[in-house]
C-alpha positions as CSV (number, residue, x, y, z in Angstrom):
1,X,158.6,157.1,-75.6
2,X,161.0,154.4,-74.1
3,X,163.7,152.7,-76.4
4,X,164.1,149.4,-76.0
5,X,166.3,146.7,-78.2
6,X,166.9,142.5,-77.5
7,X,169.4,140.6,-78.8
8,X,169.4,137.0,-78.9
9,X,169.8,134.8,-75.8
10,X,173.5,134.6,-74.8
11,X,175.1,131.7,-73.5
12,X,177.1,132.5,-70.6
13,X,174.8,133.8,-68.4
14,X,171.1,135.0,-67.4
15,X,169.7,137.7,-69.5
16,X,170.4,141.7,-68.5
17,X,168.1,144.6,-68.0
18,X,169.2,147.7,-68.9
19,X,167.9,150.9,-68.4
20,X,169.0,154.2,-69.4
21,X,168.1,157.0,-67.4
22,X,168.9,160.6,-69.0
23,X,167.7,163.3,-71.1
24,X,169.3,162.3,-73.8
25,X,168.8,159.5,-76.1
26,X,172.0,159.6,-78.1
27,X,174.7,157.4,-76.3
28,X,171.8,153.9,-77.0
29,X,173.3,152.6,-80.6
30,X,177.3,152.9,-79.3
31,X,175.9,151.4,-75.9
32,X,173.6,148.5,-78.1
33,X,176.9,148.0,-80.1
34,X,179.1,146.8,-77.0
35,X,176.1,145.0,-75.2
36,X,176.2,141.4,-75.0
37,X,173.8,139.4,-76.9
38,X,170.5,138.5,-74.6
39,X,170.5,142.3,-73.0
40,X,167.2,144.4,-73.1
41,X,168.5,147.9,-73.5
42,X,166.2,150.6,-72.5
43,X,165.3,154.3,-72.3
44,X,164.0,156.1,-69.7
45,X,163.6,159.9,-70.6
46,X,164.3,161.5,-67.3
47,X,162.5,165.2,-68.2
48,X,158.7,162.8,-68.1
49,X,157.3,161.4,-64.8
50,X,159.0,158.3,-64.1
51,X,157.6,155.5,-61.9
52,X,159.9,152.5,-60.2
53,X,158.6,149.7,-62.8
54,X,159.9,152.3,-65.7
55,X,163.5,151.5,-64.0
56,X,162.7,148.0,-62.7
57,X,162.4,146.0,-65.5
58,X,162.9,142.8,-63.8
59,X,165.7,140.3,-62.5
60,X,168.8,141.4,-63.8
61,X,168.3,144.5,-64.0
62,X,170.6,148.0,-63.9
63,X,169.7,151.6,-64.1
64,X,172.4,153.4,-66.3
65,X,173.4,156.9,-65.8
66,X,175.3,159.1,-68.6
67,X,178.2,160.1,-67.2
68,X,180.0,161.5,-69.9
69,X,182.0,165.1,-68.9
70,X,178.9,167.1,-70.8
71,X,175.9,164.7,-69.0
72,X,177.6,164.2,-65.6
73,X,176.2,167.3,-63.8
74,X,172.9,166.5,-64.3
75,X,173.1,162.6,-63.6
76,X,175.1,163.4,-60.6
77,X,171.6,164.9,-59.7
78,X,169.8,162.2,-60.8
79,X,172.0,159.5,-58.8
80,X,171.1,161.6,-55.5
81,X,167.6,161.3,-56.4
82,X,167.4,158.0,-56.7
83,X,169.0,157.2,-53.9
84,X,166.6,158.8,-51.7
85,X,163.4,157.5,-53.5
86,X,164.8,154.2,-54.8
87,X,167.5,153.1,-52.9
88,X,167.2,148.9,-54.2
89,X,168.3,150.2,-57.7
90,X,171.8,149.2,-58.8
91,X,173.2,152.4,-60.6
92,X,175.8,151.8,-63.1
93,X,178.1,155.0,-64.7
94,X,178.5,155.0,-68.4
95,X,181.7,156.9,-68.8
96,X,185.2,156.7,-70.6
97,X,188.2,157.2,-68.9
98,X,190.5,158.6,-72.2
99,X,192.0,161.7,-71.6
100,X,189.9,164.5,-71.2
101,X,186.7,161.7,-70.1
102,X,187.9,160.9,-67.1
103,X,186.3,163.9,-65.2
104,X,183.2,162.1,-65.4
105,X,183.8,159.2,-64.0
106,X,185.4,160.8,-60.8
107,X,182.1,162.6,-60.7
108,X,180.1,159.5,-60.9
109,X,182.3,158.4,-57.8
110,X,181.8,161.2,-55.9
111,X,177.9,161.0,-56.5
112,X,178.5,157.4,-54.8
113,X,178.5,155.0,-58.0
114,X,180.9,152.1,-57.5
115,X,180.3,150.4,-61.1
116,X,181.1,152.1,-64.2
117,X,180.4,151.5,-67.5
118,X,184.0,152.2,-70.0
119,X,183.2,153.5,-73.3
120,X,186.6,152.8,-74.1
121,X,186.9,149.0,-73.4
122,X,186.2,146.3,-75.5
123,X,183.0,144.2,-75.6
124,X,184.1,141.6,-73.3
125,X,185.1,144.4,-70.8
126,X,182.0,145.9,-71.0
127,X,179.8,142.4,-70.0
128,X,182.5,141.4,-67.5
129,X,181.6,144.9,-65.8
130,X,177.8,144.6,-66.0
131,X,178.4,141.0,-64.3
132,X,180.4,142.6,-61.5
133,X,177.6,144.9,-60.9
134,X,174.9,142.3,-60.8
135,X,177.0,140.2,-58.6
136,X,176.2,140.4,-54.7
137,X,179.0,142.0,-52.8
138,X,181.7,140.0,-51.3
139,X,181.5,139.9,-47.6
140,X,184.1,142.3,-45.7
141,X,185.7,138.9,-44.1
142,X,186.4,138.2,-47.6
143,X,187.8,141.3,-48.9
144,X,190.1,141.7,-46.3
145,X,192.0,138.0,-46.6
146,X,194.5,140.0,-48.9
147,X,196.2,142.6,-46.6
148,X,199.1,144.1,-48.2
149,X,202.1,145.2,-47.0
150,X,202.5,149.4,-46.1
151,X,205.4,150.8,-45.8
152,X,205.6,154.8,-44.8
153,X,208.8,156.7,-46.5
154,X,209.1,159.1,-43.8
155,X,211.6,161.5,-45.1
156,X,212.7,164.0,-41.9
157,X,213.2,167.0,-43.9
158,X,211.7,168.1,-46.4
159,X,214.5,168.1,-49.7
160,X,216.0,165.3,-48.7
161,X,214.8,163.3,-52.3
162,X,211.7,161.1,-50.6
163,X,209.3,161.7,-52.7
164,X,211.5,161.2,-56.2
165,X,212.6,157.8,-54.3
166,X,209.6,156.9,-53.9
167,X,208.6,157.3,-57.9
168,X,211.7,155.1,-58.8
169,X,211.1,152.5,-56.4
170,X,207.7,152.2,-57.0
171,X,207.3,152.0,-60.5
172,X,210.5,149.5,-60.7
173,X,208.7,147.5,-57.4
174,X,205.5,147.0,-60.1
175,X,207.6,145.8,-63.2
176,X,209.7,143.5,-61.2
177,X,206.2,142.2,-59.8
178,X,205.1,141.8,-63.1
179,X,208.3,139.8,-64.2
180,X,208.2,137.3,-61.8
181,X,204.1,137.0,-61.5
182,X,204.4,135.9,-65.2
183,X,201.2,135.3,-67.1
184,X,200.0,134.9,-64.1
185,X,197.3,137.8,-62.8
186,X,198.9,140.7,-61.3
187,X,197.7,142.7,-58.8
188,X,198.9,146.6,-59.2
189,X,201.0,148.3,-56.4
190,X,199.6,151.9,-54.8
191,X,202.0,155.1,-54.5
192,X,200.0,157.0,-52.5
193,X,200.9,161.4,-51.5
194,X,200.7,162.3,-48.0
195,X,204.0,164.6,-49.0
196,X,204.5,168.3,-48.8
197,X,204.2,170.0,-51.5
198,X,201.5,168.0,-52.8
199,X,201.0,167.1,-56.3
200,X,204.6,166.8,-57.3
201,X,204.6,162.5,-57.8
202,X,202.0,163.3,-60.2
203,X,204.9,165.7,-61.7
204,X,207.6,162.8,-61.5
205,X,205.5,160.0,-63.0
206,X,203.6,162.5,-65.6
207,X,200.3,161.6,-64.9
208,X,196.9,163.2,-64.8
209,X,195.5,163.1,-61.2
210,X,191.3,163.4,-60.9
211,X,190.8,161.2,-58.4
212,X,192.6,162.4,-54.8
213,X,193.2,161.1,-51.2
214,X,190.8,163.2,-49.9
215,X,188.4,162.0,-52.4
216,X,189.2,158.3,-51.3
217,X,188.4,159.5,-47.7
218,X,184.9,160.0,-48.2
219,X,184.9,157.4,-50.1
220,X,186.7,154.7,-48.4
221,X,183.3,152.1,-48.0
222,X,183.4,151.9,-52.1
223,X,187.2,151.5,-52.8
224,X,187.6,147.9,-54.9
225,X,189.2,147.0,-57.8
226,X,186.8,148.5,-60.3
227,X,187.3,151.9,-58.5
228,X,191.0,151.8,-58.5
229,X,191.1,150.7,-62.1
230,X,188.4,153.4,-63.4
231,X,189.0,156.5,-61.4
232,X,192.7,156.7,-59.9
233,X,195.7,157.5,-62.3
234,X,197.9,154.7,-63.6
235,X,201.6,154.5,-64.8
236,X,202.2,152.7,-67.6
237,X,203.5,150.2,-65.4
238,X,201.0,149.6,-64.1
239,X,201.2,151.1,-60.9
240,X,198.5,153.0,-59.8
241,X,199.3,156.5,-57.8
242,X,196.3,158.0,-55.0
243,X,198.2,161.4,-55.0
244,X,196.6,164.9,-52.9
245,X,195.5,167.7,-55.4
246,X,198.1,170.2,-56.3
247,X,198.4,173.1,-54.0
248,X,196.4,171.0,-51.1
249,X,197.3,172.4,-47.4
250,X,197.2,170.7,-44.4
251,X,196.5,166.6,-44.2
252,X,192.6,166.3,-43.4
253,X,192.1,165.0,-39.6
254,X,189.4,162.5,-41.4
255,X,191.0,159.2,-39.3
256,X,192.0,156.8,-42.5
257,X,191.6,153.7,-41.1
258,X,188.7,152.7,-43.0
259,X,190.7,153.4,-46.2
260,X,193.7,151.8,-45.3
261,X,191.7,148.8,-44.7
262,X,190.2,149.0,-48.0
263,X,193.6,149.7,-50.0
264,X,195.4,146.9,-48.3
265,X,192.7,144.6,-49.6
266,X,193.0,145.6,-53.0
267,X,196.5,146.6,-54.0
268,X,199.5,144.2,-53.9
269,X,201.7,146.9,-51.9
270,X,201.1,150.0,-50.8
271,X,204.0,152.3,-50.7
272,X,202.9,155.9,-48.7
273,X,205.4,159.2,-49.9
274,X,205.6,161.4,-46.6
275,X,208.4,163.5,-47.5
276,X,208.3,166.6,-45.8
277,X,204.9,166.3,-43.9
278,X,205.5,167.3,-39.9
279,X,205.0,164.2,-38.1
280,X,202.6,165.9,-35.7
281,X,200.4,166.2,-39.1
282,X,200.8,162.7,-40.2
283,X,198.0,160.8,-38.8
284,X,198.8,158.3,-36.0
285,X,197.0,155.7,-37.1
286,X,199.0,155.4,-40.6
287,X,201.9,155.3,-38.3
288,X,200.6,152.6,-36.1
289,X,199.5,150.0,-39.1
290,X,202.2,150.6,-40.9
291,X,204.5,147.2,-41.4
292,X,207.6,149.1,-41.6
293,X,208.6,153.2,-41.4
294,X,211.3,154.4,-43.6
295,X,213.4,157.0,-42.0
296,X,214.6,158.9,-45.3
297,X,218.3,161.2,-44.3
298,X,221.0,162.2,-45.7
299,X,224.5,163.2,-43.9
300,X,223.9,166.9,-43.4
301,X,223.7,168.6,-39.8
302,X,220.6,170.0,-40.2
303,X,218.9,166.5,-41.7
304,X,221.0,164.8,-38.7
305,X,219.1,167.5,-36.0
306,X,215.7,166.6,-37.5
307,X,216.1,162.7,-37.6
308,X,216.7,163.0,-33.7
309,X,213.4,165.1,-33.6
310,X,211.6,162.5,-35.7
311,X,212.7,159.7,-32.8
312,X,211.7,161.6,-30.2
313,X,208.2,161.9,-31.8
314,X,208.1,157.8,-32.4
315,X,209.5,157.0,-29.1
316,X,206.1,155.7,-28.5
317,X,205.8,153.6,-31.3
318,X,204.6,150.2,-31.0
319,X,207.4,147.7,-31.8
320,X,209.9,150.8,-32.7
321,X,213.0,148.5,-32.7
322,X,211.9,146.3,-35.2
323,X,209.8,148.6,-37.7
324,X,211.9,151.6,-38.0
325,X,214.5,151.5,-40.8
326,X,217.2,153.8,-41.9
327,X,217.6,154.7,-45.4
328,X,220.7,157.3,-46.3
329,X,220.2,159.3,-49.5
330,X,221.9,160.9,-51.9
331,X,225.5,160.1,-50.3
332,X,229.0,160.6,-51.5
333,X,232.1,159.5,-50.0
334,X,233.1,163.4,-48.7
335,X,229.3,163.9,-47.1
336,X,231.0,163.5,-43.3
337,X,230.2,160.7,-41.4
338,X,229.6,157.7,-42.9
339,X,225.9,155.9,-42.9
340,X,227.1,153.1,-40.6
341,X,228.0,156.0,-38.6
342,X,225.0,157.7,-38.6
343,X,222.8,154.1,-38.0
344,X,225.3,153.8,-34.7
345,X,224.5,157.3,-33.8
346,X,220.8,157.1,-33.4
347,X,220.6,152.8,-32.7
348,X,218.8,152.5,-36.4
349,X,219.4,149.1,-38.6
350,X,220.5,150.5,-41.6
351,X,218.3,149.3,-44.3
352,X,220.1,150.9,-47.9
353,X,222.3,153.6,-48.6
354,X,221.9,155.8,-51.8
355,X,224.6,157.2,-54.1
356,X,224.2,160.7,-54.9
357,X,223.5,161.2,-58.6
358,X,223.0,164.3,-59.9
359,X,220.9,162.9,-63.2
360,X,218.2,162.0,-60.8
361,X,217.3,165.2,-60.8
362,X,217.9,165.9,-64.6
363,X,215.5,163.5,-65.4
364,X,213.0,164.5,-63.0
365,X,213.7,168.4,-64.7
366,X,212.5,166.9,-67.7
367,X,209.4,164.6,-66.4
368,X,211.4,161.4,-67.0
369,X,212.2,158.6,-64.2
370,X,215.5,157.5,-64.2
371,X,214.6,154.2,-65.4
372,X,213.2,155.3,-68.7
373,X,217.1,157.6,-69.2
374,X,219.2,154.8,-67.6
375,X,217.9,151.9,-66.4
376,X,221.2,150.5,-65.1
377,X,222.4,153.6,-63.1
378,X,223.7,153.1,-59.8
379,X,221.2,154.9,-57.8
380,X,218.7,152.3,-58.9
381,X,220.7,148.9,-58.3
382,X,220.5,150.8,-55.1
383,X,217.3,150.2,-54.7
384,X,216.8,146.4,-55.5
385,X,217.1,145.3,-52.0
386,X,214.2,147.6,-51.2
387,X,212.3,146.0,-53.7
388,X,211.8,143.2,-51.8
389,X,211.0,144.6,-48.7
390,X,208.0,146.4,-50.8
391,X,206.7,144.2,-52.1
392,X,207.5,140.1,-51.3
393,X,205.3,138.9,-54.4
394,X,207.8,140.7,-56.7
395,X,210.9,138.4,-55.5
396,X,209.9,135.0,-54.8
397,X,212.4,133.5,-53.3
398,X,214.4,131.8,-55.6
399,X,218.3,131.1,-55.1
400,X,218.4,130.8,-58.7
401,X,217.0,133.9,-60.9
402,X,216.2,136.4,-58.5
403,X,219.3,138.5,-59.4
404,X,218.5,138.0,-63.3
405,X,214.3,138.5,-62.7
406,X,215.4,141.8,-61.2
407,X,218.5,142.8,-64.1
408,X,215.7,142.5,-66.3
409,X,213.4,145.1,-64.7
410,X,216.4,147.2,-64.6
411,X,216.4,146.6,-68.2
412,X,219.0,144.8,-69.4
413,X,221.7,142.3,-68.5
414,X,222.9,141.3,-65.0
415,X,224.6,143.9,-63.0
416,X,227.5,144.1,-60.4
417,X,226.3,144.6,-56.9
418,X,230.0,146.3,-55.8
């Protein structure tokens, strides 16, 4: 028989319709206990016949499917059902994204569910997401006023440090956004992995990757906030990392416009590794859209050979002169010719030079940024300037502050520049 509680009528908006569709009737009290007052909660046993008013209980109204790592299989099969025979229902996951949970909610995802249900946020979480999902989609004009800045770190040869600069500079782009946004509401920035290997970012910022780029290809028409915040990994920063699954070959040919679209809408910055992907993998489109390209070297003859290949293959880039930067790693004063030197060689505006610093690497050996070990190391007052160019939003421009705003993301006092 079908469970059904009400709670009083609640203030701040219509009533809801809930309906929970499963096998399984357990999950209804801890769902009741973070409901908000004036919700009709209801069970739906999926193993009996089950007509459209059992699941349309009138305005309001959302179908819930267990998603929970030991339930998702079988809603997974449920949600394909449904959307074949009822394809008006709003489907909602119930899931939990704690470690060891989130494997259901990446399922729910893939079964094409865009509103989830988190077991492990508070009551006011849970009716703000049950409001999202009743509320009618914005229109694409709308979701695309925001559009982001992307910026490729194309390194030219692979062990050249791109992808452990990009892990540093994103992660201290995000806390120096969230410095000088204030109390204000901060929008996250994206690291995303088109790199070779694959998987190692996830190494470098120790996080636990479910939810992949090839998994945000087929799903690029659902990518939104809600998706970003309950399926893809997130530093404690608050960055938020799109990485390719450990052990992944070639790039996909899928053409990623329609994510890249989508990404730019939602994230504050998006920041894509490349580090030791050939170019001729690299799809041309990310190339195109991209606001600026990165050129990632350092001063050895064999990085110096492959930087001339990787020109030859952007010759034909739209606006090359003004988009393609030079960035010099992991330099020392005996490496041979000197960066300004190098930027002369190949015509290149030389956007930052990088000390070489050998406890880079020893944090990284021992899954630690830099910035956690020594936040006022060299290498990354290096990288302030590039900050910036990330991500505007994180360094308003401000005569006054901006040098302190950043000290402080490099936490501690001010530092020296020379």
């Amino acid at each position: 028989m079908p469970y059904a509680t009400a709670l009083p009528l609640h203030p701040q908006g219509p009533p809801m319709n809930l309906v929970l569709y499963g096998i399984d009737r357990e999950l209804l009290p801890r769902l009741a206990a973070k409901l908000p007052p004036a919700t009709a909660l209801h069970w739906q046993d999926s193993g009996e016949p089950t007509s459209a008013q059992d699941l349309q209980r009138g305005p309001q109204n959302l179908v819930l499917l267990d998603f929970r790592p030991e339930h998702a299989s079988a809603s997974t099969v449920l949600a394909q059902q449904l959307q074949q025979t009822q394809p008006d229902l709003t489907l909602v996951a119930v899931g939990a994204t704690s470690a060891g949970q989130v494997e259901g909610v990446v399922m729910a995802l893939r079964a094409g569910l865009r509103d989830v249900l988190d077991l492990d946020s508070d009551n006011t979480g849970i009716e703000a997401a049950l409001r999202r999902a009743l509320s009618p989609r914005p229109a694409a004009s709308a979701q695309q006023a925001h559009k982001a800045r992307l910026i490729v770190l194309l390194g030219v040869r692979a062990g050249v440090g791109t992808s452990t600069l990009a892990a540093h500079l994103s992660v201290l782009a995000q806390q120096t956004h969230t410095l000088a946004q204030g109390d204000a509401a901060v929008q996250d920035g994206l690291l995303m992995e088109l790199a070779q290997p694959a998987g190692d970012l996830a190494l470098y910022l120790n996080l636990d990757s479910r939810f992949h780029y090839e998994d945000a290809l087929r799903n690029a028409s659902r990518i939104d906030a809600t998706l970003a915040r309950t399926a893809m990994a997130r530093h404690p920063s608050g960055l938020v990392l799109l990485d390719r699954a450990s052990g992944s070959d070639a790039l996909p040919p899928s053409d990623p416009g329609a994510l890249l679209q989508r990404l730019r809408s939602v994230f504050a910055s998006v920041l894509c590794d490349a580090g030791g992907c050939p170019l001729r993998q690299l799809p041309p489109l990310l190339l195109d859209q991209a606001d600026e390209i990165w050129l990632v070297a350092d001063a050895s003859i064999a990085t110096l050979v492959s930087l001339d290949h990787a020109l030859k293959h952007l010759s034909g880039q739209r606006d090359r002169e003004k988009r393609l930067q030079l960035l010099i790693n992991r330099h020392d004063d005996n490496s041979g010719m000197s960066p300004e030197q190098i930027a002369r060689r190949f015509e290149l505006p030389l956007l930052a030079t990088l000390p070489e610093r050998p406890r880079v690497r020893t944090a990284a050996s021992h899954g630690h940024l830099l910035l956690q070990d020594a936040p006022r190391d060299p290498y990354l007052r290096a990288l302030a300037p590039l900050v910036q160019r990330l991500d505007p939003a994180a360094c308003p421009v401000q005569a006054h502050g901006l040098r302190e705003r950043l000290a402080l993301a490099l936490g501690g006092s001010q530092w020296k520049t020379k």
